[in-house]
mmCIF file of the C-alpha atoms, coordinates in Angstrom:
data_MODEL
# 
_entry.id   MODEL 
# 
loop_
_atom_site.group_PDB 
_atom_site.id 
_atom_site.type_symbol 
_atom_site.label_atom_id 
_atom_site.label_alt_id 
_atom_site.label_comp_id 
_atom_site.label_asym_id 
_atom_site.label_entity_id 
_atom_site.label_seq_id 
_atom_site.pdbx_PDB_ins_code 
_atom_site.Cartn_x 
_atom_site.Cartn_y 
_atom_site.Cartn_z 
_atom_site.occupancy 
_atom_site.B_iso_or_equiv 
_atom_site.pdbx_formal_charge 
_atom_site.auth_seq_id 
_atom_site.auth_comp_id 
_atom_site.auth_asym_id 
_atom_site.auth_atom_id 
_atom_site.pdbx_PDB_model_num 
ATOM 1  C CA . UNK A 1 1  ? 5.401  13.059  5.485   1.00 0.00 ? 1  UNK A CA 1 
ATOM 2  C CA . UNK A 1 2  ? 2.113  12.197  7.372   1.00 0.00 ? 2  UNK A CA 1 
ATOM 3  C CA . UNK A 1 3  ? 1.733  9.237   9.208   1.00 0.00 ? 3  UNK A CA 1 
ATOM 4  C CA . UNK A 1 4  ? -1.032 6.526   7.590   1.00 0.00 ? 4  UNK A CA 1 
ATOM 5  C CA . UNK A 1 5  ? -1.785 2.857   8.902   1.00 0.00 ? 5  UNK A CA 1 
ATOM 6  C CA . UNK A 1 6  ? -1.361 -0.058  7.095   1.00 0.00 ? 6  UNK A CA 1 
ATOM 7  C CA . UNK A 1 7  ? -5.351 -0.164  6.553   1.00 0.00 ? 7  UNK A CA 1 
ATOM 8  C CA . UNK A 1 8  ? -5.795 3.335   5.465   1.00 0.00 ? 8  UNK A CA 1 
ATOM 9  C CA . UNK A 1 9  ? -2.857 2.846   3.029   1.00 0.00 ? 9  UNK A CA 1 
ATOM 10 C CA . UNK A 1 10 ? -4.729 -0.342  1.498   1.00 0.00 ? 10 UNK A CA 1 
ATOM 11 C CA . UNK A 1 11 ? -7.621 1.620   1.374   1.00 0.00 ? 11 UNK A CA 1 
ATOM 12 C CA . UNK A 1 12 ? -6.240 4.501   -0.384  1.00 0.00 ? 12 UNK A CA 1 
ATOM 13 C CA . UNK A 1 13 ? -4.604 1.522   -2.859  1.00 0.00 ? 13 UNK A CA 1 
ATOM 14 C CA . UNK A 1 14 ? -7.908 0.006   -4.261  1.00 0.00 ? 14 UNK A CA 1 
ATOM 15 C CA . UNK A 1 15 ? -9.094 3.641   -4.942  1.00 0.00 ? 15 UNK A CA 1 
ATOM 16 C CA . UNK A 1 16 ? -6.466 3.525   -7.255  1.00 0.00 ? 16 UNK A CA 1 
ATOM 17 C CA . UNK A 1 17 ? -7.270 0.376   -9.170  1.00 0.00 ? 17 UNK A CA 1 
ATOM 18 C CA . UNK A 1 18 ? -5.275 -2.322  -6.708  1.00 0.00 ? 18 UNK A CA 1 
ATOM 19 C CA . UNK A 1 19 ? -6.637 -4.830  -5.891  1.00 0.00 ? 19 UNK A CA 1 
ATOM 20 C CA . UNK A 1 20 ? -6.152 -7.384  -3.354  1.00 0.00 ? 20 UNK A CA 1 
ATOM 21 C CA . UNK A 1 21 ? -4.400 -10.752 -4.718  1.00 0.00 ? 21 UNK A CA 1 
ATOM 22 C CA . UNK A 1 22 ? -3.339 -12.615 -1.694  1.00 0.00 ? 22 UNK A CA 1 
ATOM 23 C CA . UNK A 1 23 ? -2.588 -12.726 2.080   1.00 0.00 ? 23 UNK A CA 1 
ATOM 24 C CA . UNK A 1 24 ? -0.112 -14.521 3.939   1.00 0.00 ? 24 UNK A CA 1 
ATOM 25 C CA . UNK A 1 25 ? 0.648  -13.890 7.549   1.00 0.00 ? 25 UNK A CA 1 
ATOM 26 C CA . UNK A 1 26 ? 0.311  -9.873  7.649   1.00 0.00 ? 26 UNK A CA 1 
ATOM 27 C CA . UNK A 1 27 ? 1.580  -9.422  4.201   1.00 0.00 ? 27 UNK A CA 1 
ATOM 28 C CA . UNK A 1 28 ? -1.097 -8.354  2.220   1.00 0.00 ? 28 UNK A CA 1 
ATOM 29 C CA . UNK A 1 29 ? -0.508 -8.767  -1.779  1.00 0.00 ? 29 UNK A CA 1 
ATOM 30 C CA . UNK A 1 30 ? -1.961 -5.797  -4.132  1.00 0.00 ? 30 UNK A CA 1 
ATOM 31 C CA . UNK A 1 31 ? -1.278 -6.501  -8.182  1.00 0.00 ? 31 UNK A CA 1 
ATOM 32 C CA . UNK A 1 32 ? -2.977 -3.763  -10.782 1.00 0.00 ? 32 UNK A CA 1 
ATOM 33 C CA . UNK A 1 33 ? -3.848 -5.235  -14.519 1.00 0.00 ? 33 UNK A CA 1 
ATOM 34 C CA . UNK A 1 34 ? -1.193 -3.990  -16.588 1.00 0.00 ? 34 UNK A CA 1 
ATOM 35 C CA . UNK A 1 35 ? 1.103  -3.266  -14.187 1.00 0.00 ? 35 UNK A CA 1 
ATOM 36 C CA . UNK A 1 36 ? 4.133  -5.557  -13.551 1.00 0.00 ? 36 UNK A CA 1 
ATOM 37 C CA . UNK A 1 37 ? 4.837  -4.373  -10.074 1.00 0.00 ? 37 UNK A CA 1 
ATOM 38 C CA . UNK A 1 38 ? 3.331  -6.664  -6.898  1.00 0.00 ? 38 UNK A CA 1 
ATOM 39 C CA . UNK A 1 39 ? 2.713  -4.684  -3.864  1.00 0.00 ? 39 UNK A CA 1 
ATOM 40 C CA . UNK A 1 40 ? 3.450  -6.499  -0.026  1.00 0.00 ? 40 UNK A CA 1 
ATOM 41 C CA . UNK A 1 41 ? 1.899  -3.727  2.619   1.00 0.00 ? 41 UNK A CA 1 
ATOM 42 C CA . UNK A 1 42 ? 2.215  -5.720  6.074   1.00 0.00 ? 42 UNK A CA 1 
ATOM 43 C CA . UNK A 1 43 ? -0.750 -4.765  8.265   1.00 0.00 ? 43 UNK A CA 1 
ATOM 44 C CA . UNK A 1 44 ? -0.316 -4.860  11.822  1.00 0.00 ? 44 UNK A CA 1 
ATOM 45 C CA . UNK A 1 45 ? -2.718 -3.509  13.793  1.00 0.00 ? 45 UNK A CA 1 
ATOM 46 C CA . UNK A 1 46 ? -3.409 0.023   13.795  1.00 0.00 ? 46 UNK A CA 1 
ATOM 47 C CA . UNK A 1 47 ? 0.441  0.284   13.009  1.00 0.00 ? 47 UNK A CA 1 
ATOM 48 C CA . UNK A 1 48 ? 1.562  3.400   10.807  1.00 0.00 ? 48 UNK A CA 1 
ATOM 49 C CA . UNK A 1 49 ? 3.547  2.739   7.617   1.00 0.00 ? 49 UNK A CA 1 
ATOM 50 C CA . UNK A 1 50 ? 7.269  3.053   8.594   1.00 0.00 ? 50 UNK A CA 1 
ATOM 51 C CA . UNK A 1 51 ? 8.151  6.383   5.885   1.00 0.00 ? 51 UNK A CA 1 
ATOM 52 C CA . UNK A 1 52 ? 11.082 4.933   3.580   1.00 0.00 ? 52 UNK A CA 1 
ATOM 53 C CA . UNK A 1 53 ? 8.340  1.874   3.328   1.00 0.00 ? 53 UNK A CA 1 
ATOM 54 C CA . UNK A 1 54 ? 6.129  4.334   2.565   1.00 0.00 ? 54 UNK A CA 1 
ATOM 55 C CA . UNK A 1 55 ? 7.417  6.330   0.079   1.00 0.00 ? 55 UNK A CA 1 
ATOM 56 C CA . UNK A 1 56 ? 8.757  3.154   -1.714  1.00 0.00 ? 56 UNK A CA 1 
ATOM 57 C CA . UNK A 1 57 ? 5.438  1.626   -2.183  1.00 0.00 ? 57 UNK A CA 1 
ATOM 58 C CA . UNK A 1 58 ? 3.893  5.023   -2.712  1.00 0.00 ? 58 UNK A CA 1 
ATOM 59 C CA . UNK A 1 59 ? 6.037  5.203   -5.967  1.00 0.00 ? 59 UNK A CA 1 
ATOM 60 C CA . UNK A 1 60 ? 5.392  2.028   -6.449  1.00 0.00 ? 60 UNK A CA 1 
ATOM 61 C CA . UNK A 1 61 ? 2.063  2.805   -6.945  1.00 0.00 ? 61 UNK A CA 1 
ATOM 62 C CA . UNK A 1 62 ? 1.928  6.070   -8.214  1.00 0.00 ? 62 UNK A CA 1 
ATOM 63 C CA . UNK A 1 63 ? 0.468  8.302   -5.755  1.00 0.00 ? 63 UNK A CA 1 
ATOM 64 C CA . UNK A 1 64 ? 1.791  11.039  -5.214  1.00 0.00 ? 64 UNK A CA 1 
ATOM 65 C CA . UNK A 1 65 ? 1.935  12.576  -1.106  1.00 0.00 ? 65 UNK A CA 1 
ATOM 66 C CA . UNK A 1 66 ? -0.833 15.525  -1.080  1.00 0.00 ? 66 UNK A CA 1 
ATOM 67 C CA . UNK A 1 67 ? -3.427 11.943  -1.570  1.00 0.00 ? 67 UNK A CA 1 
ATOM 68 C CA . UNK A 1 68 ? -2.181 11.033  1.683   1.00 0.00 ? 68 UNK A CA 1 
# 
């Protein structure tokens, strides 16, 4: 799986109808109308994703890996 920061993966989120809810700290809150499922993507820096964080959110939030 490719590498993506924290800020490229929040972009790549509100493409896809996220949008931004809160922020506390570095935790950054996503929510989607009609969706039940709240996403926390900490962004730190320039910091890549760790992967098993990464694929977890990224089924969260149905994308699938050839977006990335």
């Amino acid at each position: 799986m490719k590498p993506i920061s924290a800020k490229d993966f929040a972009r790549l989120l509100r493409q896809h109808g996220w949008e931004q809810a809160r922020v506390k700290g570095s935790h950054h809150v996503y929510t989607k109308r009609g969706n039940p499922a709240r996403i926390s993507l900490p962004i730190h820096a320039n910091q890549s994703v760790k992967t098993g964080l990464l694929k977890h959110l990224m089924a969260l939030a149905d994308i699938d890996e050839t977006e990335l």
